[in-house]
C-alpha positions as CSV (number, residue, x, y, z in Angstrom):
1,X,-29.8,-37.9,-23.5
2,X,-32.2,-36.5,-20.6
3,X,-32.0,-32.9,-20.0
4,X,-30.1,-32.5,-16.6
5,X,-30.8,-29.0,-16.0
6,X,-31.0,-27.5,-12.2
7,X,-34.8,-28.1,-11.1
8,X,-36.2,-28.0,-7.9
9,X,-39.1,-29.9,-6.6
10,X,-42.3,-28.6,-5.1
11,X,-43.9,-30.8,-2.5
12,X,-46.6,-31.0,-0.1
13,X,-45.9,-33.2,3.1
14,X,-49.0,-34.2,5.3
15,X,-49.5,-36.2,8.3
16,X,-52.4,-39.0,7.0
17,X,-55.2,-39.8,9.2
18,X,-55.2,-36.0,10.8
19,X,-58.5,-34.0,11.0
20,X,-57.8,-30.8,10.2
21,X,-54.2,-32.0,8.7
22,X,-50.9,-30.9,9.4
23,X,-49.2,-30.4,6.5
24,X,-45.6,-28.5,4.8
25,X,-45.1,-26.9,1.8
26,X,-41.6,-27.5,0.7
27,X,-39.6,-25.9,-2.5
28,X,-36.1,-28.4,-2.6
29,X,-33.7,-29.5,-5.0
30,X,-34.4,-32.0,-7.3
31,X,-30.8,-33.7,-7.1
32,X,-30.9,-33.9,-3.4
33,X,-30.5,-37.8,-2.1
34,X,-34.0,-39.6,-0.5
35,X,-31.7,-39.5,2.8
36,X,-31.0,-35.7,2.4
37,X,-35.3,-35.1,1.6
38,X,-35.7,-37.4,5.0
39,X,-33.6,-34.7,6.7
40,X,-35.7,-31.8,5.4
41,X,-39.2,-33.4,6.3
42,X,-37.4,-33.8,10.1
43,X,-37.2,-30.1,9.9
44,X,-40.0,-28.9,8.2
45,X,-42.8,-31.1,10.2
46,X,-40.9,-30.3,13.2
47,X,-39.4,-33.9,14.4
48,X,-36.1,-34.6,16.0
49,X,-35.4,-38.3,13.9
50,X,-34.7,-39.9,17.2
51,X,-36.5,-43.0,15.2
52,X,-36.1,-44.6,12.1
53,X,-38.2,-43.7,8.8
54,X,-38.9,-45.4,5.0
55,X,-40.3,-44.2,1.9
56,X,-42.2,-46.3,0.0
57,X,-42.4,-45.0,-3.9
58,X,-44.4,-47.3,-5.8
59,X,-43.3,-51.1,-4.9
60,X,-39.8,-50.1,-3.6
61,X,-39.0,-49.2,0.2
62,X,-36.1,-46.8,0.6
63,X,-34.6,-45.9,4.1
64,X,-31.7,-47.2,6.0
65,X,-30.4,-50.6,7.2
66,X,-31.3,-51.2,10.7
67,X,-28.8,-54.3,11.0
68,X,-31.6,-56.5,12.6
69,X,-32.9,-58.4,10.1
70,X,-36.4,-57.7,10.2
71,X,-37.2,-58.3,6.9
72,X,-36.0,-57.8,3.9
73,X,-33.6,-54.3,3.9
74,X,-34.9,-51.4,2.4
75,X,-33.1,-49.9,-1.0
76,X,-30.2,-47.3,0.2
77,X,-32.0,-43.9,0.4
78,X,-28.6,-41.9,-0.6
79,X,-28.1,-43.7,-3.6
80,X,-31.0,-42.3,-5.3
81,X,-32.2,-38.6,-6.3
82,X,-35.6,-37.3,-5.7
83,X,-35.2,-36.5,-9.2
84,X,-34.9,-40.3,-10.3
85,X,-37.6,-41.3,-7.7
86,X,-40.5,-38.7,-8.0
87,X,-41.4,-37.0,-11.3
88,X,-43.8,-34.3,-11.6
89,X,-47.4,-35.5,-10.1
90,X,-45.7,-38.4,-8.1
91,X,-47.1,-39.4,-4.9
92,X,-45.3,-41.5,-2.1
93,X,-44.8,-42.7,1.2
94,X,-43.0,-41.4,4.5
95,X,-42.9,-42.6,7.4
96,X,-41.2,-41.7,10.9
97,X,-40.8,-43.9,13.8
98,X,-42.0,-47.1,13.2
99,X,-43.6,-47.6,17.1
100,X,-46.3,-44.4,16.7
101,X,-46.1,-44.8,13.0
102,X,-46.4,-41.5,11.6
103,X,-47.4,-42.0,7.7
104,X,-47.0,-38.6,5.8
105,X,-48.5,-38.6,2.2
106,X,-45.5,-36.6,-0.1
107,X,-46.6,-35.2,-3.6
108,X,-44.8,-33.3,-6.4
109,X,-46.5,-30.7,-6.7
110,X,-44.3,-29.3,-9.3
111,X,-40.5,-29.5,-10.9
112,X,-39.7,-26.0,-11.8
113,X,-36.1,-24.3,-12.6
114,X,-35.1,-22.8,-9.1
115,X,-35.8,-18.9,-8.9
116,X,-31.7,-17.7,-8.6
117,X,-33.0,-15.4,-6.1
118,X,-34.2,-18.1,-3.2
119,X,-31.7,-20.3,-0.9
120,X,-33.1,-23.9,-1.4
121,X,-34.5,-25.8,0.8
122,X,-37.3,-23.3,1.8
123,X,-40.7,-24.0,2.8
124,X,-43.3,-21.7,1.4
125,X,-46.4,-22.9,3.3
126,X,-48.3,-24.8,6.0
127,X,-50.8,-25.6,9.0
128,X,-50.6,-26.9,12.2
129,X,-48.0,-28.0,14.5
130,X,-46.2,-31.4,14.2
131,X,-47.5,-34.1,17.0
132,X,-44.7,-34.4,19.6
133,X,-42.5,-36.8,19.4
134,X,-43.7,-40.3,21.4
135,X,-46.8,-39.2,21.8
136,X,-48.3,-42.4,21.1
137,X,-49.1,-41.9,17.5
138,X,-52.9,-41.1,16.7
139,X,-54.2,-42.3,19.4
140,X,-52.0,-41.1,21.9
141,X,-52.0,-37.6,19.9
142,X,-55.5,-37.9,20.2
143,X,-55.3,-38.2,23.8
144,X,-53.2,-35.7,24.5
145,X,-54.9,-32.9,22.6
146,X,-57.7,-34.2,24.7
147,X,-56.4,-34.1,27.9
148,X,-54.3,-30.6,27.5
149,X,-58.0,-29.0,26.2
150,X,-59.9,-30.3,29.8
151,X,-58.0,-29.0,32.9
152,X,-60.6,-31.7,34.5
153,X,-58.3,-34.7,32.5
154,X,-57.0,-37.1,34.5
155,X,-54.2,-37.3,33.0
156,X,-54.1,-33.4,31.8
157,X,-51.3,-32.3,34.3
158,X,-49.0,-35.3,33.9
159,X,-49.5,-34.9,30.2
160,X,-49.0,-30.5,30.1
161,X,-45.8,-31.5,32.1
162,X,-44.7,-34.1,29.8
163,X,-45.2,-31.6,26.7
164,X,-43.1,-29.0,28.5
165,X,-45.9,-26.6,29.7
166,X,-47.9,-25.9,26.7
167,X,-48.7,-27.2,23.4
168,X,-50.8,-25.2,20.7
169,X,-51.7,-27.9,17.8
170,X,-52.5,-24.8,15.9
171,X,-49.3,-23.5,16.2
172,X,-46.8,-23.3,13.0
173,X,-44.2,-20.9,12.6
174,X,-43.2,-20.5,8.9
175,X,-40.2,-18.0,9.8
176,X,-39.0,-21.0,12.5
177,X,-38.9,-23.4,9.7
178,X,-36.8,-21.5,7.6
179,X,-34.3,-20.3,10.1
180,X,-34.0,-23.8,11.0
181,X,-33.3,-25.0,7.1
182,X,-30.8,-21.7,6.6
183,X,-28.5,-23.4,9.4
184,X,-28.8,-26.5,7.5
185,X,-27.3,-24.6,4.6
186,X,-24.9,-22.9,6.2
187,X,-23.5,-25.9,8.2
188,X,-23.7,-28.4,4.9
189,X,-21.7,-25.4,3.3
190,X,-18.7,-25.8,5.8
């Protein structure tokens, strides 16, 4: 019989394709759900899953039924654990929104008992803020870093006004992060 003991899983989320990258450091529970892992990526890169996602772990898509018919359906992300899908030294597939097609390499970096003293999920590291959402994906990202860095742009006004004002790709906020995951915790609690 396998030994079920608590774990927790150590993983480092990046954006592929991004020079410097954008990337998370994540410490989660091993038991949590694919779907439940989705939700913590949304939080932790900084994305508002207005779109749909997929993992792909070796040959097998996980995600969620879209009802069109595009395709053959993915496997049911809440039916199985991160536990059952990503051992130790695994390394997988997420992506969000489908139109800009944000592909984030995932690996275990470790699956470690969980320290008693730490609320789970926590993130522990990163760089860089998240691209905003419908930017355009990396070309449109691309673009926009572009045009908000040259106040000669053509576009640079229309696109500072469509970021809200400003936009600092260097910007990532650790403390942020985790406030946002302890009101995940608290409201899965009630």
């Amino acid at each position: 019989m396998a030994d079920r003991s608590p774990t927790v899983h150590r993983l480092k989320v990046t954006v592929r394709d991004i020079r410097p990258p954008i990337w998370r450091r994540l410490v989660v529970t091993s038991d949590i759900s694919l779907g439940d892992l989705h939700e913590h990526i949304q939080t932790a890169m900084g994305w508002f899953d207005y779109h749909l996602h997929e993992f792909e772990i070796g040959s097998t898509r996980y995600g969620l039924d879209d009802g069109e018919g595009w395709g053959e359906s993915p496997e049911d992300e809440s039916a199985v654990t991160l536990t059952d899908a990503a051992p130790e030294g695994a390394s997988f597939t997420y992506t969000y929104d489908f139109g800009d097609n944000w592909r984030h390499q995932v690996t275990v970096e470790a699956v470690t008992p969980p320290d008693p003293d730490l609320a789970y999920p926590l993130c522990i590291g990163g760089r860089r803020a998240c691209p905003p959402e419908d930017c355009g994906g990396f070309p449109g990202y691309l673009e926009l870093l572009e045009a908000l860095a040259d106040p000669d742009h053509e576009r640079h006004e229309e696109l500072r006004t469509w970021v809200g004002g400003e936009y600092d790709p260097e910007q990532f906020d650790i403390d942020q992060t985790n406030a946002a995951f302890a009101v995940w915790r608290r409201a899965t609690r009630s």
